[in-house]
TORROKE-691097 format. One record per residue: residue number from 1; residue in one letter; y, z, x of N, C-alpha, C in turn. Coordinates in nm, 4 decimals. Layout:
// TORROKE-691097
NUM;a;Y;Z;X;Y;Z;X;Y;Z;X
...
// end
This chain:
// TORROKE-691097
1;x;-3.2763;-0.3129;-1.3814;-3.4065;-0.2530;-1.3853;-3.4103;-0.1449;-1.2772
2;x;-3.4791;0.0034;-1.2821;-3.4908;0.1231;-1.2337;-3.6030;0.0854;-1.1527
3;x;-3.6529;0.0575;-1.0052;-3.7300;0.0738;-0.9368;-3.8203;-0.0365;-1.0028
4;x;-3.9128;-0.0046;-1.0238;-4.0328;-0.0861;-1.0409;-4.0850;-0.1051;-1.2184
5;x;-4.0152;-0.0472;-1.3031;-4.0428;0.0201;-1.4144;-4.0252;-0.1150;-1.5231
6;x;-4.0870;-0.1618;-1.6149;-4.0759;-0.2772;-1.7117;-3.9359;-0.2488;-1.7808
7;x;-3.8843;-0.1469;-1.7853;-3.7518;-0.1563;-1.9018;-3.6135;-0.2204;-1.7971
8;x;-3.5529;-0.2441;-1.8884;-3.4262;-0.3109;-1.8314;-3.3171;-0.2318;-1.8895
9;x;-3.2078;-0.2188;-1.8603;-3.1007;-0.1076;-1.8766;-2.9628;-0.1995;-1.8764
10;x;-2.8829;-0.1664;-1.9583;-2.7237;-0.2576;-1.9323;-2.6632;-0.1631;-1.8594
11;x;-2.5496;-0.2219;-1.7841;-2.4846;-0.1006;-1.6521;-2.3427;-0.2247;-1.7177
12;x;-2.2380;-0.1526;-1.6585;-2.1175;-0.2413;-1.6480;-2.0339;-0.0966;-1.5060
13;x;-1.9307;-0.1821;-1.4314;-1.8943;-0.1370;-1.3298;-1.9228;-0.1023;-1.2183
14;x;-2.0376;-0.1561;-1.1828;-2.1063;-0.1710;-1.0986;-2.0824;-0.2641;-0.9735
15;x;-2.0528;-0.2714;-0.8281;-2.0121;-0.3182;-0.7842;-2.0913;-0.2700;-0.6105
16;x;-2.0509;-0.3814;-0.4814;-2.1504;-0.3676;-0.3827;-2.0503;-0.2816;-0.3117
17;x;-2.0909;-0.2254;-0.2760;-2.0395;-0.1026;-0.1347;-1.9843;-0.1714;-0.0239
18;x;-1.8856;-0.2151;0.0368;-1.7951;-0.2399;0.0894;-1.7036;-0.1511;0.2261
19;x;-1.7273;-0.1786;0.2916;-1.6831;-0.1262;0.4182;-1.5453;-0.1638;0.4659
20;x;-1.4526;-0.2627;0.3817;-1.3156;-0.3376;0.4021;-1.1978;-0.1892;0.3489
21;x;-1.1607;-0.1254;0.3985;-1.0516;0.0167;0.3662;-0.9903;-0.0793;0.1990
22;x;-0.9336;-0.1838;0.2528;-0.8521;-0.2097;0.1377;-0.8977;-0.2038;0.0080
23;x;-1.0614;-0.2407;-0.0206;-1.0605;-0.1733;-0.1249;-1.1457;-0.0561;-0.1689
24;x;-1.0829;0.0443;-0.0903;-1.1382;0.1522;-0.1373;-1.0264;0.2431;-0.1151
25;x;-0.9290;0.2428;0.0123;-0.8329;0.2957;0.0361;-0.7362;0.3599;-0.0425
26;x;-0.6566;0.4554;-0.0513;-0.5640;0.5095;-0.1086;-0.4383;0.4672;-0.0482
27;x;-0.3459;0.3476;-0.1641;-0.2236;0.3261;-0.0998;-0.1353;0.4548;-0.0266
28;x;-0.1278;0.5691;-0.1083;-0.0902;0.6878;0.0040;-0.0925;0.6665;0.0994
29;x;0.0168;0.6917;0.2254;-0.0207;0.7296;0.3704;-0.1022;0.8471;0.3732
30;x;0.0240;0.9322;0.3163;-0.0237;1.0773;0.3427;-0.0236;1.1664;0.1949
31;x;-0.0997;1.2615;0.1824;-0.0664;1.3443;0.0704;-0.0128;1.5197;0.1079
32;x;0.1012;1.5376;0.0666;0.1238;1.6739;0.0822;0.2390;1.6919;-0.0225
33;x;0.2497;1.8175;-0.0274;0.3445;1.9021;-0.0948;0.4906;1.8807;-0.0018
34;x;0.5981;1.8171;-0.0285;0.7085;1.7962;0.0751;0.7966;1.9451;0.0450
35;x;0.7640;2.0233;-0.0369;0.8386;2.1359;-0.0906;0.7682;2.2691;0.0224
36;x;0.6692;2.2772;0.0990;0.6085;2.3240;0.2095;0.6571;2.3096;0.3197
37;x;0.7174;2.1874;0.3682;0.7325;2.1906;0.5025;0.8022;2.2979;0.5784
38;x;0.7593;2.3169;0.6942;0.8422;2.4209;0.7323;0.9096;2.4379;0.8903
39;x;0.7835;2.3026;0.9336;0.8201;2.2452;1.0775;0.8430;2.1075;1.0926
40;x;0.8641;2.0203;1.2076;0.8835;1.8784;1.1901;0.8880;1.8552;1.3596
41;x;0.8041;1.8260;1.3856;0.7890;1.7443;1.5545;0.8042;1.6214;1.5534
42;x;0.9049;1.5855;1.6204;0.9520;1.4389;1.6529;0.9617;1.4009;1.8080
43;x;0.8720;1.2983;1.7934;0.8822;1.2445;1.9286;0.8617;1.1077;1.9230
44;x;0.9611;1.0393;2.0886;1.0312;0.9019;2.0572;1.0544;0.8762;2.1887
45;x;0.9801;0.7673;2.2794;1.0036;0.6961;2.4164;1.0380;0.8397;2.4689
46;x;0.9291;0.9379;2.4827;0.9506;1.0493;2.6078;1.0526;1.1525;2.5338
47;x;1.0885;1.1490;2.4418;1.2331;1.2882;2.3846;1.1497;1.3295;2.2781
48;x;1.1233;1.5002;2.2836;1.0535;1.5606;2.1701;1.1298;1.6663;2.0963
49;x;1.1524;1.6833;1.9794;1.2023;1.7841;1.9248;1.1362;1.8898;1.8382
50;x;1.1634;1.9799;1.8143;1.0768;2.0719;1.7274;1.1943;2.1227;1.6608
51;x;1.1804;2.1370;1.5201;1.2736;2.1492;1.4418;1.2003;2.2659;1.3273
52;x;1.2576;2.3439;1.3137;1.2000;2.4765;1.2035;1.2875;2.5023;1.0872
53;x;1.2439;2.5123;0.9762;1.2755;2.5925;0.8912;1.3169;2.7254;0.8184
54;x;1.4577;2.7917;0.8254;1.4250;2.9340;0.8074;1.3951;2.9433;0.6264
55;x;1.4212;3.1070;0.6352;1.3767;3.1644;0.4838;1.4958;3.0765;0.3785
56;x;1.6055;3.0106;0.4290;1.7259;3.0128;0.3859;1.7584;2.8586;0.3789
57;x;1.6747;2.7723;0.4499;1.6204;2.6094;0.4326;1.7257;2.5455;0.5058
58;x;1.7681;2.6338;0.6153;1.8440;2.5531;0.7641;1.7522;2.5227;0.8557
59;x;1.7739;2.4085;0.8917;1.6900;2.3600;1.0427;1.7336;2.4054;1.1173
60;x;1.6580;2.4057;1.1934;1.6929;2.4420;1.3775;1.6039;2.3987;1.4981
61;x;1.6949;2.3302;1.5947;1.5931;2.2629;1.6809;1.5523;2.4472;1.7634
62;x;1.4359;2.4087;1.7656;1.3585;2.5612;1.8426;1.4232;2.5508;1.9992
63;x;1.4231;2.4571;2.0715;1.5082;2.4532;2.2262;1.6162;2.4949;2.2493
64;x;1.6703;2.4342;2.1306;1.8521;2.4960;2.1931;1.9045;2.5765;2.0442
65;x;1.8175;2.6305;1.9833;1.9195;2.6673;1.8565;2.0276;2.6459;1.7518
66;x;2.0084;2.4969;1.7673;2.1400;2.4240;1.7183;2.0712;2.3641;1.5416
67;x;2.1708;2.4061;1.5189;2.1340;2.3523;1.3303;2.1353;2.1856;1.3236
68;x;2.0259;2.1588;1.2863;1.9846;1.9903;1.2552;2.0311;1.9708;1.1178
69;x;2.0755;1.8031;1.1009;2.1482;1.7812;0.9949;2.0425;1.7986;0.8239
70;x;2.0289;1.8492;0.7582;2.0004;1.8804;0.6385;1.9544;1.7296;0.5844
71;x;2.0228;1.7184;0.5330;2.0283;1.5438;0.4559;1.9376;1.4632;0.5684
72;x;1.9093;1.4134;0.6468;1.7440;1.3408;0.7122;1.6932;1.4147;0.7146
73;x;1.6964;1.5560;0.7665;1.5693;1.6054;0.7315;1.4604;1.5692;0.6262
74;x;1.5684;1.5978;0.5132;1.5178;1.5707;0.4147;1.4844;1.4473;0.3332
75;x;1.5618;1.3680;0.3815;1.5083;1.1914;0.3647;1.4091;1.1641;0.4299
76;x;1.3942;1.2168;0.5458;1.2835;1.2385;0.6216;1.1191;1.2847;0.6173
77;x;1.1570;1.3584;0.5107;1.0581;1.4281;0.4428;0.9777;1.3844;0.3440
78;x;1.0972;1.3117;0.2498;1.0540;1.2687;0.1287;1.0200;1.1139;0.1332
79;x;1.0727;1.0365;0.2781;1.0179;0.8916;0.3265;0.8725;0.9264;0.3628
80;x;0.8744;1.0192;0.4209;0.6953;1.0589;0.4638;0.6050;1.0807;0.3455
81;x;0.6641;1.1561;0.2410;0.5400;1.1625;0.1288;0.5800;1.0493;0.0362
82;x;0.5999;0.9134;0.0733;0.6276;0.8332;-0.0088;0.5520;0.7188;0.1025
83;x;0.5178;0.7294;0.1775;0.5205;0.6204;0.2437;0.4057;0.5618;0.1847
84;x;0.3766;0.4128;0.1318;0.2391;0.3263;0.1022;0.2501;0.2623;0.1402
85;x;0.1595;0.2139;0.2244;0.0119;0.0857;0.2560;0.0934;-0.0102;0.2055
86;x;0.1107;-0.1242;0.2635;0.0998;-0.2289;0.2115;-0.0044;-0.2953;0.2281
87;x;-0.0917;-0.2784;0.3511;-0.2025;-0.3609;0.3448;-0.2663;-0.2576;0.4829
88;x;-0.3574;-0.2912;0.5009;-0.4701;-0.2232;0.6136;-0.4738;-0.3834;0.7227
89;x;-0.4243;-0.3034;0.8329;-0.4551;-0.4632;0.9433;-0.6285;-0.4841;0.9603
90;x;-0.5893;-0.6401;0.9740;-0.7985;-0.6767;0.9422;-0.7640;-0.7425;1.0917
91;x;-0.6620;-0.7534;1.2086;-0.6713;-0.7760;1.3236;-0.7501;-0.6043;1.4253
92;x;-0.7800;-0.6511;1.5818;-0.8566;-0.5578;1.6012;-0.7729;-0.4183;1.6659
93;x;-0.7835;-0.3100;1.6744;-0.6364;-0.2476;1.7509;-0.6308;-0.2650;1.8756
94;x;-0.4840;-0.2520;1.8892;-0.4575;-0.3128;2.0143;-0.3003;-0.2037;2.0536
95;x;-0.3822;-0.1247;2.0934;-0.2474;0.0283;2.1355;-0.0931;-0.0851;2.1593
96;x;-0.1173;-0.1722;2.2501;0.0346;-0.2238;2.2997;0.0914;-0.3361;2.2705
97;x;0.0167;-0.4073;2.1792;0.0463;-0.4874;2.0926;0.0787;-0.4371;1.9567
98;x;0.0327;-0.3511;1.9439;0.0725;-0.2726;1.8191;0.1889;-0.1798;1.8342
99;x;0.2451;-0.1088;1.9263;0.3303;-0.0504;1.9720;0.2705;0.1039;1.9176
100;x;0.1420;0.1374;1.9930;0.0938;0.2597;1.9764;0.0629;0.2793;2.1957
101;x;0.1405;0.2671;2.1826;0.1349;0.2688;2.3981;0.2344;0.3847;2.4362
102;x;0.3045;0.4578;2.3733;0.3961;0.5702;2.4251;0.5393;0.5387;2.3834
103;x;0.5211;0.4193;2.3326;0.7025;0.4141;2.2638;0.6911;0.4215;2.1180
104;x;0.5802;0.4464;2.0536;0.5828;0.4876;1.8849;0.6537;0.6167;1.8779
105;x;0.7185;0.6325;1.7518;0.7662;0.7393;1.6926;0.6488;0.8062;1.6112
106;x;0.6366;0.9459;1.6930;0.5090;1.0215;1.6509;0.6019;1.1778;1.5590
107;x;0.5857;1.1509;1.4365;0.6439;1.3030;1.3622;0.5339;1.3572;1.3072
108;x;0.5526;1.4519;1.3493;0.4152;1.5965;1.2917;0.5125;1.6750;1.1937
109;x;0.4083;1.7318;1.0473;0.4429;1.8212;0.9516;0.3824;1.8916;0.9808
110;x;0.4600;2.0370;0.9835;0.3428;2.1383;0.9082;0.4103;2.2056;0.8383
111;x;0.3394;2.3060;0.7042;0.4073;2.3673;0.6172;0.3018;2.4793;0.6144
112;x;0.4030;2.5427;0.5361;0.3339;2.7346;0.5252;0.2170;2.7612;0.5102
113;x;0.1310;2.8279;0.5748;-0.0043;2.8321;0.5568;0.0046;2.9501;0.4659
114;x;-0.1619;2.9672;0.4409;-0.2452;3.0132;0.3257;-0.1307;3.0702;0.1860
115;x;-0.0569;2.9273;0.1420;0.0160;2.9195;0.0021;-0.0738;2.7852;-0.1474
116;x;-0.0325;2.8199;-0.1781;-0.1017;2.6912;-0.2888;-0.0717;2.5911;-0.2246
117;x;-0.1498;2.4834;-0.2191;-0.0018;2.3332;-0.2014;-0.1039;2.3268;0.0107
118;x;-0.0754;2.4259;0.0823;-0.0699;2.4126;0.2003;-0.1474;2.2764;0.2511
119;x;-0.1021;2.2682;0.3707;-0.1959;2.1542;0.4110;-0.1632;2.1580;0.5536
120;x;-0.2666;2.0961;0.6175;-0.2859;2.1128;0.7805;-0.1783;1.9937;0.8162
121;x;-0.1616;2.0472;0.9732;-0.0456;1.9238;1.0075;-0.0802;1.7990;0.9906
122;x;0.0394;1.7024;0.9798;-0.0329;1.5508;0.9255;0.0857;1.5116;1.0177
123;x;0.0549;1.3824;1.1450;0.0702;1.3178;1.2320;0.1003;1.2088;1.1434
124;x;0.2263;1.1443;1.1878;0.2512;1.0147;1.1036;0.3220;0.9253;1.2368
125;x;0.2355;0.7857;1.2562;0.2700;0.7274;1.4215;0.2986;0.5777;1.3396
126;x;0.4401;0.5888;1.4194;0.4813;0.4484;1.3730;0.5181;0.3469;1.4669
127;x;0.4161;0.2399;1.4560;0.4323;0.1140;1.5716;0.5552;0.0235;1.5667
128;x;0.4932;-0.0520;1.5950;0.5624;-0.1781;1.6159;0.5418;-0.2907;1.4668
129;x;0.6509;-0.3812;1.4855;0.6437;-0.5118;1.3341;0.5385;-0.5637;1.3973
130;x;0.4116;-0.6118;1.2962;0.3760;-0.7355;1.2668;0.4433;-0.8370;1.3663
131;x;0.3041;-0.8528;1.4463;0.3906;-1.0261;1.4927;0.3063;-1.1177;1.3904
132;x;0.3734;-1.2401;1.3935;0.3656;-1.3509;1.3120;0.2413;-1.4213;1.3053
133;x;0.1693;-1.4266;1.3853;0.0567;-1.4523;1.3606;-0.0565;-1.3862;1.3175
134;x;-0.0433;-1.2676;1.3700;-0.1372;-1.1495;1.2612;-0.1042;-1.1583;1.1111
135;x;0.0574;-1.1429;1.1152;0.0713;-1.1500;0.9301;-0.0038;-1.2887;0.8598
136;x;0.0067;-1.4085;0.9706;-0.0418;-1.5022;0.9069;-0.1846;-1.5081;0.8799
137;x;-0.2380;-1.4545;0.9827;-0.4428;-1.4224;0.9705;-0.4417;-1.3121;0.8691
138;x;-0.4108;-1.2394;0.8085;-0.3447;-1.1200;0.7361;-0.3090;-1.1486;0.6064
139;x;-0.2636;-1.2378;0.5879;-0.2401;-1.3038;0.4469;-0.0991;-1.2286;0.4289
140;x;-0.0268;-1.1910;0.5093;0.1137;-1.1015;0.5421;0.2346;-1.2040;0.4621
141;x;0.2502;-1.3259;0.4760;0.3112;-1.4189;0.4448;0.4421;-1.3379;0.4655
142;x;0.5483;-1.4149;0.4421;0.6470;-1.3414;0.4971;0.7208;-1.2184;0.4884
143;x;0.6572;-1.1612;0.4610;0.6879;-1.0034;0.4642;0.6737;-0.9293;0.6029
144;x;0.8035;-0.8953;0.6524;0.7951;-0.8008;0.7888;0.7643;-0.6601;0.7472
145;x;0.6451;-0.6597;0.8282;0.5290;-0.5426;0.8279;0.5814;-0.4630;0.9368
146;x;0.5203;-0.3562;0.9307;0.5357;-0.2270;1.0211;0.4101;-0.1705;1.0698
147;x;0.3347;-0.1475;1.1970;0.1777;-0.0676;1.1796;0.2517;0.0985;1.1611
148;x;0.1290;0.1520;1.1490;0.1591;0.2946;1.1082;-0.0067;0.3339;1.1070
149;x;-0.0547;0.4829;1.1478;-0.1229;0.5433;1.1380;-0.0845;0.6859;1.1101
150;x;-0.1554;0.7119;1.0916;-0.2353;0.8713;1.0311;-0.3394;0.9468;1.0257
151;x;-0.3945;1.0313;1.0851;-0.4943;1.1118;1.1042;-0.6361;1.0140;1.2072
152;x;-0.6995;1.0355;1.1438;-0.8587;0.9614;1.2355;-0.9123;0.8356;1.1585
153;x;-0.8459;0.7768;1.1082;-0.8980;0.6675;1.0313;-1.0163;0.6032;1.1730
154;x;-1.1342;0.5720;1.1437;-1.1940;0.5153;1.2478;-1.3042;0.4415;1.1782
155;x;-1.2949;0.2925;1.2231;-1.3959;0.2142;1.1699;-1.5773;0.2252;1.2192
156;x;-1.6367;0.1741;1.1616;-1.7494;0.1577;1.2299;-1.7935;0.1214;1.3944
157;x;-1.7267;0.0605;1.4536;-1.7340;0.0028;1.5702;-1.6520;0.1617;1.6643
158;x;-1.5762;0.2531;1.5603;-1.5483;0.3682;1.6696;-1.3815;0.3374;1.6735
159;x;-1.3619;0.2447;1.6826;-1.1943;0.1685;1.7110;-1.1370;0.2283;1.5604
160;x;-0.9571;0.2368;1.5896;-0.8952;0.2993;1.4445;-0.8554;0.2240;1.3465
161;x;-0.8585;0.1888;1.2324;-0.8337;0.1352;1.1567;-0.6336;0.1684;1.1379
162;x;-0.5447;0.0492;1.1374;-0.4369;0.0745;1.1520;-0.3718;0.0634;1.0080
163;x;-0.2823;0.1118;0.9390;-0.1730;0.0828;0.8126;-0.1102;-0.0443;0.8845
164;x;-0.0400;-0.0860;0.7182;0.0573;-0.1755;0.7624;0.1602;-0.0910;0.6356
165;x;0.3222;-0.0849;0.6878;0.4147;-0.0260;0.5617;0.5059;-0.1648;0.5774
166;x;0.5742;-0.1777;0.4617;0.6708;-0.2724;0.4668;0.7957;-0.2381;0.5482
167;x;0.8423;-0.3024;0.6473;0.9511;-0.2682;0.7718;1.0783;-0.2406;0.6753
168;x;1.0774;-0.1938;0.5611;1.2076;-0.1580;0.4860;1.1637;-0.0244;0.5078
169;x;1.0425;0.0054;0.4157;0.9834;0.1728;0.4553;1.0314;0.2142;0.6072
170;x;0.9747;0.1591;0.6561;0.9296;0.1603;0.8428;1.0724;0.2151;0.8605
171;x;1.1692;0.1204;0.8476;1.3247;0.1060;0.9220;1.3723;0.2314;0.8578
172;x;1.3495;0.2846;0.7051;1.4154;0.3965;0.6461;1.3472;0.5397;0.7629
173;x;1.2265;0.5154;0.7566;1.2010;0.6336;0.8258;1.2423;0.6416;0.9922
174;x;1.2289;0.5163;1.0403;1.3093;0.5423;1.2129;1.4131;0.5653;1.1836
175;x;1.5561;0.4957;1.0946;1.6057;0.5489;1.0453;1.6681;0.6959;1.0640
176;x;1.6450;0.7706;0.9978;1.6551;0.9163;0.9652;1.5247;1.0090;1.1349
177;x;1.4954;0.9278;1.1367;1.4173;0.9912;1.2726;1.5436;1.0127;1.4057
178;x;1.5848;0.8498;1.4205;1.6493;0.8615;1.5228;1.7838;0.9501;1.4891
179;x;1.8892;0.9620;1.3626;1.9707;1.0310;1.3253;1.9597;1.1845;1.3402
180;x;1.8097;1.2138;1.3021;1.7837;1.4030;1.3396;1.8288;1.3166;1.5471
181;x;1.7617;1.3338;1.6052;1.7883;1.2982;1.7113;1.8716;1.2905;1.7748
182;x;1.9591;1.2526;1.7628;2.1031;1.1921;1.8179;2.1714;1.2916;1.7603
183;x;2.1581;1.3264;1.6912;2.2364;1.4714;1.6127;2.1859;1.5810;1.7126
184;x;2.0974;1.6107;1.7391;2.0419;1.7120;1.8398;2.1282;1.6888;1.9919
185;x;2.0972;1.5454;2.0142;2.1406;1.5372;2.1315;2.2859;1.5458;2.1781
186;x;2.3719;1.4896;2.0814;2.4775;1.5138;2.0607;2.5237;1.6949;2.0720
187;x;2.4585;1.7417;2.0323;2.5329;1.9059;2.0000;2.4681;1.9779;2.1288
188;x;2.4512;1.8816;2.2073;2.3656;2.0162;2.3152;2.5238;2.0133;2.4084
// end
């Protein structure tokens, strides 16, 4: 029924408004065009790299000029626009329990501006596993989780709402993180 009015109306799909991410959320981490990128900031326990793209689709760390390996880059790339949610943590955040305290692996995109496709840089911060008792309040059951954030997710209370990826995702992308890395460091 419409307000106050005698007629009655059938509705179907109708449902209460909900403030829980999970269901409203987009399993997506992130959405972008991975065919854009054109930069890649990596940073890891204090070591930062900046890595560029020329016209010709060689990397290069911007510090020392040295060509970064092709192949993570690009696994790298394509782990980032793939990455999904497995679940949204319903524990409260907790920077150092979560491993968001200065030892997360923080990689920034950016890709070509004003092209079709473009998109502003997207920050992708990857914590620490799931400890065992969160997965268990979590309904995690045994699946080793990974936290992960992205952009400003922020709940009502002001505090950030954290991802959870499955630590197979997680491990592929440190993975290929630490390999650009060590490849850099190696060639200096």
């Amino acid at each position: 029924r419409a307000g106050g009015e005698q007629r009655v109306y059938g509705a179907n799909g109708l449902g209460a408004v909900t403030s829980d991410p999970r269901s409203w959320i987009a399993p997506s981490l992130v959405d972008f065009d991975a065919t854009l990128v054109t930069q890649i900031e990596l940073d890891i326990a204090g070591v930062s790299v900046v890595l560029k793209s020329n016209d010709k689709g060689i990397w290069r760390d911007t510090a020392k000029n040295l060509e970064a390996p092709r192949i993570p880059i690009e696994q790298l790339i394509g782990e980032a626009s793939n990455l999904v949610l497995a679940d949204i943590s319903t524990t409260f955040f907790d920077a150092q329990a979560m491993g968001f305290d200065g030892e997360e692996v923080r990689v920034t995109l950016s890709g070509k501006p004003k092209v079709e496709g473009a998109f502003e840089p997207i920050v992708i911060i990857l914590g620490a596993n799931e400890g065992l008792m969160q997965r268990t309040q979590s309904n995690g059951g045994d699946r080793t989780r990974q936290y992960v954030r992205s952009g400003a997710w922020m709940r009502d209370d002001g505090k950030p709402w954290v991802g959870l990826v499955d630590s197979e995702a997680g491990g592929r992308f440190l993975t290929n993180v630490l390999t650009i890395l060590s490849s850099i460091i190696q060639g200096s």
